[in-house]
TORLOTOR-367239 format. One record per residue: residue number from 1; residue in one letter; chain; x, y, z of N, C-alpha, C, O in turn. Coordinates in steps of 0.02 Angstrom, whole numbers, plus 50000, padded with zeros to 5 digits. Layout:
> NUM; A; A; X; Y; Z; X; Y; Z; X; Y; Z; X; Y; Z
...
***
This chain:
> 1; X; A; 50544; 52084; 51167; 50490; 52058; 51208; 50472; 51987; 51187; 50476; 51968; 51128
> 2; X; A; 50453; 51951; 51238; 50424; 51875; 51220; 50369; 51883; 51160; 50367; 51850; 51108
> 3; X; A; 50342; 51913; 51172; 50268; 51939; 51135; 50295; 51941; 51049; 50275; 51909; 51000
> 4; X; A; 50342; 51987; 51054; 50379; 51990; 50967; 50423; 51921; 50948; 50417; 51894; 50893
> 5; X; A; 50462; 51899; 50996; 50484; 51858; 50989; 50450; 51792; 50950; 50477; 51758; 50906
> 6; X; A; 50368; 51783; 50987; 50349; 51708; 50960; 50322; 51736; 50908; 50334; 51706; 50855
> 7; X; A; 50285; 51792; 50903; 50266; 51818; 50816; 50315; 51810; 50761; 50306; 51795; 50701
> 8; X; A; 50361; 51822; 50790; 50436; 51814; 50743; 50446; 51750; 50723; 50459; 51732; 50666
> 9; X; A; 50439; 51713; 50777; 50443; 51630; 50759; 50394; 51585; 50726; 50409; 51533; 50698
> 10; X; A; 50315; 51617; 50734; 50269; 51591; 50688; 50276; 51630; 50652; 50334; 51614; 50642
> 11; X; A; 50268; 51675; 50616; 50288; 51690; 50538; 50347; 51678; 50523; 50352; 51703; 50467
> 12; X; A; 50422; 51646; 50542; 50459; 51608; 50508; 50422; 51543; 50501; 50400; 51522; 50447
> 13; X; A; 50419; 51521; 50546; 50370; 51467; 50540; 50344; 51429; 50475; 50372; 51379; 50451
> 14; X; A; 50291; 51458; 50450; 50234; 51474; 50419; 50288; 51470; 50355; 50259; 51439; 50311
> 15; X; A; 50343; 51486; 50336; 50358; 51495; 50271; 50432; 51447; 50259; 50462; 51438; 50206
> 16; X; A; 50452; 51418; 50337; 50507; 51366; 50315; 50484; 51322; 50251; 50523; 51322; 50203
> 17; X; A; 50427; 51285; 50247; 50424; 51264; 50210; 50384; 51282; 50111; 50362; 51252; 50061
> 18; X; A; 50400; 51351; 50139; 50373; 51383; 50068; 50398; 51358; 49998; 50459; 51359; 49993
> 19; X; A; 50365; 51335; 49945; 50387; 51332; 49872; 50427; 51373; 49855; 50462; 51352; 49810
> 20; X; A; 50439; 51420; 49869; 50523; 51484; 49833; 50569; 51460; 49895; 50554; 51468; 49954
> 21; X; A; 50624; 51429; 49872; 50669; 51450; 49916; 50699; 51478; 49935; 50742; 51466; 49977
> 22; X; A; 50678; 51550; 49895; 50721; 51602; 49915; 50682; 51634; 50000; 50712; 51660; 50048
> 23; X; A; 50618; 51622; 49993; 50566; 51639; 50047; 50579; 51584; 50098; 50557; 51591; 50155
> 24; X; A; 50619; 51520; 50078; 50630; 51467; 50141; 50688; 51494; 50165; 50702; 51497; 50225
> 25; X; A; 50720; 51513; 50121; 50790; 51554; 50157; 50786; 51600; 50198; 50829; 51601; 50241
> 26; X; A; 50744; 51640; 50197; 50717; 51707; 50226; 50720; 51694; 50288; 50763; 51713; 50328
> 27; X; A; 50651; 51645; 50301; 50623; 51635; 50339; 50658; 51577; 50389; 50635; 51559; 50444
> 28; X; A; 50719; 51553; 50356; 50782; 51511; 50391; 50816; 51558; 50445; 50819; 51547; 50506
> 29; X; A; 50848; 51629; 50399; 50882; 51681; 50428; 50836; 51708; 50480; 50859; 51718; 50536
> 30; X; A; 50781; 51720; 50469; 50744; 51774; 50526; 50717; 51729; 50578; 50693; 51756; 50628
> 31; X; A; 50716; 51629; 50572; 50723; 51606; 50646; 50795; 51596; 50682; 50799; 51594; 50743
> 32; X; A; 50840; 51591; 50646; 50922; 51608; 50671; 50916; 51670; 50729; 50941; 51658; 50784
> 33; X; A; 50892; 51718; 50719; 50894; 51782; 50749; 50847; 51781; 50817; 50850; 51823; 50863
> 34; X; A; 50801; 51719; 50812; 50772; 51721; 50867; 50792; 51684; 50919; 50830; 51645; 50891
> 35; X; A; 50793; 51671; 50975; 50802; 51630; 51033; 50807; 51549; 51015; 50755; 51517; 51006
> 36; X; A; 50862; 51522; 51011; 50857; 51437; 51015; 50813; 51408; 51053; 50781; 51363; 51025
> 37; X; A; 50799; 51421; 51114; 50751; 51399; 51156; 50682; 51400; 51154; 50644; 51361; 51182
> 38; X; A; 50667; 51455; 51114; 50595; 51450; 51067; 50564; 51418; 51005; 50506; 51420; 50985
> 39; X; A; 50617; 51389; 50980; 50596; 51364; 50933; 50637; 51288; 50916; 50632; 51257; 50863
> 40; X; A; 50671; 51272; 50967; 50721; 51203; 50970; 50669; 51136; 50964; 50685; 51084; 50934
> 41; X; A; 50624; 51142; 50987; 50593; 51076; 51032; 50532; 51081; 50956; 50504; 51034; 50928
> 42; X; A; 50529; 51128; 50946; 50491; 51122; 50860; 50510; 51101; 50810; 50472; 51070; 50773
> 43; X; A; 50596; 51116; 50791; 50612; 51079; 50736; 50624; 51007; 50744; 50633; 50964; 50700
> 44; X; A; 50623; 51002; 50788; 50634; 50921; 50812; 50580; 50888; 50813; 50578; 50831; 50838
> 45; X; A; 50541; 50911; 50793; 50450; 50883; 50814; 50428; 50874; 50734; 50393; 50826; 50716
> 46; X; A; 50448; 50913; 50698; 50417; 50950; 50645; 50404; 50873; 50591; 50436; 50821; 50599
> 47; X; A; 50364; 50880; 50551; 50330; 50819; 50500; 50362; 50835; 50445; 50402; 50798; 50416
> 48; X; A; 50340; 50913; 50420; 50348; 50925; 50337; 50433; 50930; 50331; 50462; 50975; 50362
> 49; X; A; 50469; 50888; 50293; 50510; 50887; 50274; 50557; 50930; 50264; 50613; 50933; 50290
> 50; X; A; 50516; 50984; 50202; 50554; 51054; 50212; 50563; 51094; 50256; 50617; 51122; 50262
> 51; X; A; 50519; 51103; 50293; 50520; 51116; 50355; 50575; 51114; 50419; 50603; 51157; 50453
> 52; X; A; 50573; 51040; 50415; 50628; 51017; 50460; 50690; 51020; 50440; 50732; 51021; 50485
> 53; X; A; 50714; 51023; 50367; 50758; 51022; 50331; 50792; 51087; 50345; 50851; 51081; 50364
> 54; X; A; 50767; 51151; 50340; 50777; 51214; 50347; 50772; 51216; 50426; 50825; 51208; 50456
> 55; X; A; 50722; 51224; 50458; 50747; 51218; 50541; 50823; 51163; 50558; 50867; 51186; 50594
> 56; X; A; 50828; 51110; 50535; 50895; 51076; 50554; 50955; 51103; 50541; 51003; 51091; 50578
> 57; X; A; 50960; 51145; 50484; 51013; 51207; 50466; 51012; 51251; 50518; 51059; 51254; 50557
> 58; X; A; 50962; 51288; 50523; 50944; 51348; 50575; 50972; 51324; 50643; 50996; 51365; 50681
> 59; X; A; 50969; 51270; 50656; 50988; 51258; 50729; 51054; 51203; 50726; 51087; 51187; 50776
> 60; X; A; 51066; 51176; 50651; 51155; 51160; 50678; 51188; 51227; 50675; 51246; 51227; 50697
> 61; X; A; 51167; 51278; 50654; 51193; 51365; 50642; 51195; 51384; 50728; 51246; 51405; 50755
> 62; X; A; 51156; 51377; 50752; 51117; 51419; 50804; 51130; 51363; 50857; 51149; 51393; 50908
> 63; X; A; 51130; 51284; 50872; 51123; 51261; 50913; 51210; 51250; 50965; 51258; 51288; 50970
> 64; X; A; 51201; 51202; 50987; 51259; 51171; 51026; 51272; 51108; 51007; 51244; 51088; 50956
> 65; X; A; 51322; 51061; 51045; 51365; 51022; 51048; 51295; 50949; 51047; 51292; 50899; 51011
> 66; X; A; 51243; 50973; 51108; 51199; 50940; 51153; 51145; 50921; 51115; 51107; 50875; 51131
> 67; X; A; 51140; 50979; 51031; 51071; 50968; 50998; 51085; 50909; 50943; 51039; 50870; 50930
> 68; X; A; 51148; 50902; 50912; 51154; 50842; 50888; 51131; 50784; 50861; 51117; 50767; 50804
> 69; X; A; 51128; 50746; 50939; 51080; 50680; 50939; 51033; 50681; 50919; 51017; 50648; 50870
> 70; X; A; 50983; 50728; 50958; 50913; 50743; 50933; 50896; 50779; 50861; 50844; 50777; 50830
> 71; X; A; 50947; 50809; 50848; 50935; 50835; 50760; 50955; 50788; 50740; 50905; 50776; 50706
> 72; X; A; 51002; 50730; 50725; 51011; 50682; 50676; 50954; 50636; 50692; 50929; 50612; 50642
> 73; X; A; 50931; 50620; 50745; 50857; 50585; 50755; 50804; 50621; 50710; 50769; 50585; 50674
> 74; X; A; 50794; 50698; 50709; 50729; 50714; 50679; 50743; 50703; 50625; 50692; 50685; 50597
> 75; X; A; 50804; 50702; 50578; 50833; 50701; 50508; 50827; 50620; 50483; 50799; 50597; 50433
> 76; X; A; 50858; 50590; 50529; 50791; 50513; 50504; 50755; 50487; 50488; 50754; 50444; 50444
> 77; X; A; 50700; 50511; 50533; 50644; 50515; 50497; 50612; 50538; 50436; 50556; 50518; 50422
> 78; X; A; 50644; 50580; 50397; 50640; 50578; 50330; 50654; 50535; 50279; 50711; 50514; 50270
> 79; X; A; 50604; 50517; 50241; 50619; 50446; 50185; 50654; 50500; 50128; 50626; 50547; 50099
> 80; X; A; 50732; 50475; 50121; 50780; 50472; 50070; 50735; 50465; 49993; 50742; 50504; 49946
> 81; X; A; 50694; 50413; 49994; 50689; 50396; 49929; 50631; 50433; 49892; 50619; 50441; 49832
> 82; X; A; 50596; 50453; 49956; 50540; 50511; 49906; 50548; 50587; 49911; 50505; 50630; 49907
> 83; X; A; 50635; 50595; 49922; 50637; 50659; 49907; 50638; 50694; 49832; 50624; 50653; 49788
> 84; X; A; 50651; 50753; 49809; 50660; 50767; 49760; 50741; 50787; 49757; 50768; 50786; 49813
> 85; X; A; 50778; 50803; 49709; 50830; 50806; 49691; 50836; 50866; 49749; 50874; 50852; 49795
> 86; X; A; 50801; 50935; 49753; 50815; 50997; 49780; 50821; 50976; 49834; 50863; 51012; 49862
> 87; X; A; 50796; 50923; 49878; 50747; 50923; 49957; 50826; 50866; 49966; 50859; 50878; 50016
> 88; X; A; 50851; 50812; 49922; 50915; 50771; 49944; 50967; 50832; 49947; 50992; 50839; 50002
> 89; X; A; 50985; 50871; 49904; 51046; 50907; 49907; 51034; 50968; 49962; 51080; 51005; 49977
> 90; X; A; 50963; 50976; 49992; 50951; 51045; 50056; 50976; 50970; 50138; 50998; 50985; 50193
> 91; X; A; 50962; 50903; 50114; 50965; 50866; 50159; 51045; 50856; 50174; 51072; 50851; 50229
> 92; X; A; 51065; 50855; 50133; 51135; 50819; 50127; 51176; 50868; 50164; 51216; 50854; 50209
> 93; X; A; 51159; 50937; 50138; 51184; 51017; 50172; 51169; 51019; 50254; 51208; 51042; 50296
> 94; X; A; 51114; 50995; 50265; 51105; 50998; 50357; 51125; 50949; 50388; 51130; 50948; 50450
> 95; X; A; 51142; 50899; 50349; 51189; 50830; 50372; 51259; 50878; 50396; 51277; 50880; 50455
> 96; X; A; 51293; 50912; 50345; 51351; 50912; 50338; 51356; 50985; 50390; 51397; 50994; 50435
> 97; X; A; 51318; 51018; 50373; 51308; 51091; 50453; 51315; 51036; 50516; 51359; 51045; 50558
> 98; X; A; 51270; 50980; 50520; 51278; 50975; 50595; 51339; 50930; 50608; 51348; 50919; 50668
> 99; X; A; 51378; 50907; 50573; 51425; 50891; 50586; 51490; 50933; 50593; 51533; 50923; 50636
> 100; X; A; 51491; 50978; 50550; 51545; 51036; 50538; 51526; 51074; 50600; 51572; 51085; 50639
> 101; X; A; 51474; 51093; 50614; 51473; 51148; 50677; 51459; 51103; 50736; 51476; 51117; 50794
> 102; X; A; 51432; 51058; 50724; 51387; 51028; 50822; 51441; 50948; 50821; 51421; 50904; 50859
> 103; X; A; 51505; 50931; 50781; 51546; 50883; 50795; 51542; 50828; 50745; 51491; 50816; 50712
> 104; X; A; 51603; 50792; 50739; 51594; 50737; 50692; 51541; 50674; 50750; 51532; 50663; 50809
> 105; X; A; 51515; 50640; 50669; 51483; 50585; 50709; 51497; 50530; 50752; 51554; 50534; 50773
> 106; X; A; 51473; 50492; 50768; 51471; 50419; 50805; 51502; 50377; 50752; 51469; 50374; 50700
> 107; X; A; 51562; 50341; 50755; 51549; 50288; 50718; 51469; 50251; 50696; 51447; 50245; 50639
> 108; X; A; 51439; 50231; 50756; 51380; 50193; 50725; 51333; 50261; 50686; 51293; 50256; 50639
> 109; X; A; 51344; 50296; 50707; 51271; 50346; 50661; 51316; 50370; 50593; 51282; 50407; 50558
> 110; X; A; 51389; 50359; 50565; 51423; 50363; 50515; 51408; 50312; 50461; 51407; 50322; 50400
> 111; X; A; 51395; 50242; 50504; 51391; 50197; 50474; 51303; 50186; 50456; 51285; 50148; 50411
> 112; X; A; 51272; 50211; 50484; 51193; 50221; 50476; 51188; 50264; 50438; 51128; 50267; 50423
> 113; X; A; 51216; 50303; 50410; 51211; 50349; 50367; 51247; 50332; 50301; 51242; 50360; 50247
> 114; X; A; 51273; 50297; 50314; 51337; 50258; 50263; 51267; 50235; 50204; 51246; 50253; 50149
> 115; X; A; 51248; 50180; 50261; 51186; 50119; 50241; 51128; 50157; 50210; 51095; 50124; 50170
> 116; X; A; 51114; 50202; 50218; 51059; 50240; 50202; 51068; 50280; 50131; 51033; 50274; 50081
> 117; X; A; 51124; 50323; 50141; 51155; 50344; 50055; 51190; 50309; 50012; 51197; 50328; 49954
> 118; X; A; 51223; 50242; 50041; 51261; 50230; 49980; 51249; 50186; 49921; 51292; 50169; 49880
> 119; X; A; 51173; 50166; 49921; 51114; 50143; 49878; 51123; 50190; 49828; 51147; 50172; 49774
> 120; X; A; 51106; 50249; 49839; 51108; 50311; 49802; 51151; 50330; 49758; 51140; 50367; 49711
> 121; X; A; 51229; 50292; 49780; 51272; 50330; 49724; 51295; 50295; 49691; 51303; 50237; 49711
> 122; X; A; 51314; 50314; 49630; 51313; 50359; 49587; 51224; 50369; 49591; 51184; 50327; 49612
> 123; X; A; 51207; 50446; 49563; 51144; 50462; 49560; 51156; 50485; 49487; 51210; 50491; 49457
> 124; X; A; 51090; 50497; 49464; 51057; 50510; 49384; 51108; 50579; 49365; 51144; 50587; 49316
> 125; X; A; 51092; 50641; 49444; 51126; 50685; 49423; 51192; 50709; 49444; 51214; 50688; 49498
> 126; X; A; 51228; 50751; 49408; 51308; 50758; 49420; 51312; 50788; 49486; 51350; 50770; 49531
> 127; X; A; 51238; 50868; 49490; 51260; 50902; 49562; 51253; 50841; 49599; 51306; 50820; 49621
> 128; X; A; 51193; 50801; 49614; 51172; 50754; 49666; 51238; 50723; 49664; 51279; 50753; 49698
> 129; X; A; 51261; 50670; 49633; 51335; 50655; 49646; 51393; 50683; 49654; 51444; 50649; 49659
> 130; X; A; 51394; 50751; 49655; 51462; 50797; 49683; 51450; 50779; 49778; 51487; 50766; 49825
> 131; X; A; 51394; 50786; 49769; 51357; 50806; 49864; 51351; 50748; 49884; 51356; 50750; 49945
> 132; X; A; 51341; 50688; 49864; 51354; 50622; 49867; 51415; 50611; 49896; 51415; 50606; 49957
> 133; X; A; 51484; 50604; 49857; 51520; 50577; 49830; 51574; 50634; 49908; 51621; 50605; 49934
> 134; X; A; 51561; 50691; 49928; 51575; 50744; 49954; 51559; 50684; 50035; 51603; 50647; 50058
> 135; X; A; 51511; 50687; 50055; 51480; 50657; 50098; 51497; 50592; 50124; 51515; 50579; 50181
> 136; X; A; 51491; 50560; 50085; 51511; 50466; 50102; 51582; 50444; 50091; 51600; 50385; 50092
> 137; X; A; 51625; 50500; 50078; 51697; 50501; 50088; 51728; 50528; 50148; 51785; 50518; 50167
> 138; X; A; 51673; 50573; 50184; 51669; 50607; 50246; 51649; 50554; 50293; 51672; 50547; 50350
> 139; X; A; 51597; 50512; 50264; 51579; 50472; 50321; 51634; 50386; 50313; 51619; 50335; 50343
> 140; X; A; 51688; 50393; 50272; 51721; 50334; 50241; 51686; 50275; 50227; 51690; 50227; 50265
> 141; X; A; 51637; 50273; 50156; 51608; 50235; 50166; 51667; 50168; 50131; 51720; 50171; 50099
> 142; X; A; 51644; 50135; 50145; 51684; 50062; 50102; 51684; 50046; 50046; 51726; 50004; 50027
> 143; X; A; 51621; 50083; 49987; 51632; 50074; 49923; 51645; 50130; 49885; 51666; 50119; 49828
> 144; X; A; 51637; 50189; 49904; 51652; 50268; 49889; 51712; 50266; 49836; 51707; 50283; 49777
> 145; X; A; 51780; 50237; 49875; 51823; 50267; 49821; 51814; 50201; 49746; 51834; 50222; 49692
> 146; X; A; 51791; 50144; 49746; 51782; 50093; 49699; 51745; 50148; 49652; 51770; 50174; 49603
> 147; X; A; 51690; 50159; 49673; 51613; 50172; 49650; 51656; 50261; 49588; 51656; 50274; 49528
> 148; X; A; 51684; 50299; 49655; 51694; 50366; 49610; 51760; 50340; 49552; 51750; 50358; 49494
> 149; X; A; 51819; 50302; 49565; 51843; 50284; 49522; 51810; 50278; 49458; 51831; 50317; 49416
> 150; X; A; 51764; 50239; 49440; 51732; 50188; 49401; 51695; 50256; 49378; 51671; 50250; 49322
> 151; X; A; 51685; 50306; 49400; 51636; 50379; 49366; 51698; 50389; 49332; 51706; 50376; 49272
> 152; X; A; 51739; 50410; 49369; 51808; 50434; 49333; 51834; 50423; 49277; 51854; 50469; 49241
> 153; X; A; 51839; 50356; 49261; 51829; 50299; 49192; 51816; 50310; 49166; 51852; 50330; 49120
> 154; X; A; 51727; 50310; 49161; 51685; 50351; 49104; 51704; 50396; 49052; 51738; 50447; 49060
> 155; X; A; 51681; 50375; 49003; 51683; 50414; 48952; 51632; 50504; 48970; 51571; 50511; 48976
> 156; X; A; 51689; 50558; 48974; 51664; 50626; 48987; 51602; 50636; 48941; 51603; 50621; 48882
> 157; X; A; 51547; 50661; 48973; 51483; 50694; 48955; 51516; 50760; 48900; 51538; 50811; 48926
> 158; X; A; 51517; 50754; 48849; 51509; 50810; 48794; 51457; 50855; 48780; 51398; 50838; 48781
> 159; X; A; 51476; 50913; 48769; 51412; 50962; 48771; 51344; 50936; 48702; 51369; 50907; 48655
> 160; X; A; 51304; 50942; 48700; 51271; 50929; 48667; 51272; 50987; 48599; 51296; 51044; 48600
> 161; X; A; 51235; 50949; 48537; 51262; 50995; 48470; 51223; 51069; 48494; 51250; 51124; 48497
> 162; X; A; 51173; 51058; 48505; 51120; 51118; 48505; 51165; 51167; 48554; 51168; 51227; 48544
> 163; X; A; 51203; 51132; 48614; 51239; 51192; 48667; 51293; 51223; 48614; 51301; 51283; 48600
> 164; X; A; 51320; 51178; 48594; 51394; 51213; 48534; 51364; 51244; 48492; 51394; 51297; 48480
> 165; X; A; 51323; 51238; 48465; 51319; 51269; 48398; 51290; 51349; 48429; 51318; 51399; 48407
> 166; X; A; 51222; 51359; 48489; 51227; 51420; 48508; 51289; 51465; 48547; 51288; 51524; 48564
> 167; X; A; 51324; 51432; 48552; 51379; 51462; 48609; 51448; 51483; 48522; 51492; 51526; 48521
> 168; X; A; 51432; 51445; 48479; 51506; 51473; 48430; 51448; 51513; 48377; 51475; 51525; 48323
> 169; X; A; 51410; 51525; 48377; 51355; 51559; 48331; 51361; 51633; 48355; 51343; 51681; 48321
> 170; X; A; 51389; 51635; 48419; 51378; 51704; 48439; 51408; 51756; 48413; 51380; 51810; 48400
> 171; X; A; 51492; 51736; 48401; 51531; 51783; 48366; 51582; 51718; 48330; 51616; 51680; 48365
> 172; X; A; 51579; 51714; 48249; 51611; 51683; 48207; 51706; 51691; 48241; 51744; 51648; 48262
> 173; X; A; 51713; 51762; 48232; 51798; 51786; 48246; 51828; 51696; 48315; 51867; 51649; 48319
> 174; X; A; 51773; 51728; 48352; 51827; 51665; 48444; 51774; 51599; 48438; 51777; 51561; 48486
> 175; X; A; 51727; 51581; 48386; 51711; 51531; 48400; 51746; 51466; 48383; 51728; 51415; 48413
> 176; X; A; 51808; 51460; 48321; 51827; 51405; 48324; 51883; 51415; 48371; 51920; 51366; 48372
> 177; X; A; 51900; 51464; 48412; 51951; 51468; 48462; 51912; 51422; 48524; 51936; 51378; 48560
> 178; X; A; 51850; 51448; 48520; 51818; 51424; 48578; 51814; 51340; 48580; 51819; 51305; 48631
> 179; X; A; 51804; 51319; 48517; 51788; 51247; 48510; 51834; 51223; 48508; 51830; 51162; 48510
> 180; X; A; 51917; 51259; 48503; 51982; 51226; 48499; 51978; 51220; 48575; 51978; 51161; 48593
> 181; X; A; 51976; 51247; 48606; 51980; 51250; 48698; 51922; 51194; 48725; 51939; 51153; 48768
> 182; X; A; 51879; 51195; 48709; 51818; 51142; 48734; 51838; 51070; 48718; 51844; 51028; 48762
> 183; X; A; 51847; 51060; 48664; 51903; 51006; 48619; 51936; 50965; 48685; 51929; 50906; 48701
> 184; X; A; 51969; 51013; 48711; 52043; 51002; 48752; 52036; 50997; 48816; 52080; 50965; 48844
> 185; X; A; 51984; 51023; 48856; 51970; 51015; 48945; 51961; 50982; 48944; 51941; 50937; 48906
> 186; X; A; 51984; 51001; 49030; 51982; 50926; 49076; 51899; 50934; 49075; 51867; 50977; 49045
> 187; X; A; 51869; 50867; 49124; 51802; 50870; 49136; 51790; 50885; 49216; 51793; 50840; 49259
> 188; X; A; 51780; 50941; 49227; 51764; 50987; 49284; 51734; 50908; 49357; 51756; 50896; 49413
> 189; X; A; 51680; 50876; 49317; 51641; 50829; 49360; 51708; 50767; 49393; 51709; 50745; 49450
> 190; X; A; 51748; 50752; 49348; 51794; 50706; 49341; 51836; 50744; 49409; 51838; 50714; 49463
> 191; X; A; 51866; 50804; 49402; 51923; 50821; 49442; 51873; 50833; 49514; 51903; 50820; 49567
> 192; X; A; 51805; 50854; 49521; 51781; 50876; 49562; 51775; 50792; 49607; 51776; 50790; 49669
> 193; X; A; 51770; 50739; 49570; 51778; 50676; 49624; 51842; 50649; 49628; 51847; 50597; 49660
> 194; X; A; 51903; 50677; 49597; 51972; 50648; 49619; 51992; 50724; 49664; 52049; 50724; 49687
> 195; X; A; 51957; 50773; 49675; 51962; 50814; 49739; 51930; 50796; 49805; 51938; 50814; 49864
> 196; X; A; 51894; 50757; 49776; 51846; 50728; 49861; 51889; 50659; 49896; 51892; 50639; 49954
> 197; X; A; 51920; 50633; 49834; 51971; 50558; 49854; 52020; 50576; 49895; 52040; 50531; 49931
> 198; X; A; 52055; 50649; 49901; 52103; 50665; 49917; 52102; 50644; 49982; 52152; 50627; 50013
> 199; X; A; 52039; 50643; 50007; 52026; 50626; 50091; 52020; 50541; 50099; 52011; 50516; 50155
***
């Protein structure tokens, strides 16, 4: 019934932008299930960030070919620079839904998007630069492969003493096995951006 239907949609509503994200997830899945047409012209409207962030998933999931334009418009309007680390890497994810499901972009909105993240990279953190680095090689940006090279370079991040010393403390017998093996890897972050170059 219509009647259950919009109850359904204001209490998803009400919790897209909840502090647990396990409750933004929820409440992601249980507007998926409702009618696109009830709740389309809202996420596109919407102010709070998280909000819109989680509805723009919900409806590159749920929408068409046609919602696109107007979801990369509402996704604009979000300022990049006062997000938090969680709110860039939930952003970066509904970038990459509406392209994967609702079509690749416009040249010009590739290149607007180019301009907009590639200030950003390298970022402070490794996930933020996996999802980075994932992204602006998707959109070909022009300094991407310079920029991840030059990470690549870098001298590898080593575990810190306090991580080694609890991790070979645990059992004497495999801990200098363990530190012979740690010694010797590759650096997971390193191969994870000469896997994104491949493109």
């Amino acid at each position: 019934r219509a009647e259950d239907q919009a109850k359904a949609i204001e209490l998803a509503w009400a919790n897209l932008s909840h502090s647990d994200r396990f409750i933004r997830y929820a409440a992601r899945v249980a507007l998926e299930h409702q009618e696109v047409k009830g709740w389309r012209d809202r996420v596109l409207a919407e102010k709070n960030p998280d909000a819109l962030i989680a509805g723009a998933v919900a409806l590159a999931r749920q929408g068409d070919k046609s919602d696109q334009g107007p979801l990369l418009a509402a996704l604009e309007r979000i300022s990049w620079e006062q997000l938090t680390e969680t709110q860039k890497l939930d952003l970066l994810r509904a970038w990459s839904l509406a392209f994967i499901r609702l079509g690749e972009p416009t040249k010009e909105t590739a290149a607007a998007l180019v301009k907009k993240l590639d200030p950003s990279f390298p970022a402070a953190s490794d996930t933020l630069n996996r999802e980075l680095c994932n992204m602006l090689v998707y959109l070909q940006s022009p300094t991407i492969a310079t920029k991840t090279l030059a990470l690549i370079q870098a001298p590898a991040k080593e575990p810190t003493a306090a991580e080694m010393a609890e991790l070979l403390a645990r059992n004497p017998g495999y801990g200098g096995s363990i530190a012979k093996m740690l010694a010797n890897q590759a650096d997971p972050q390193k191969l994870h951006y000469l896997f994104a170059l491949r493109n």
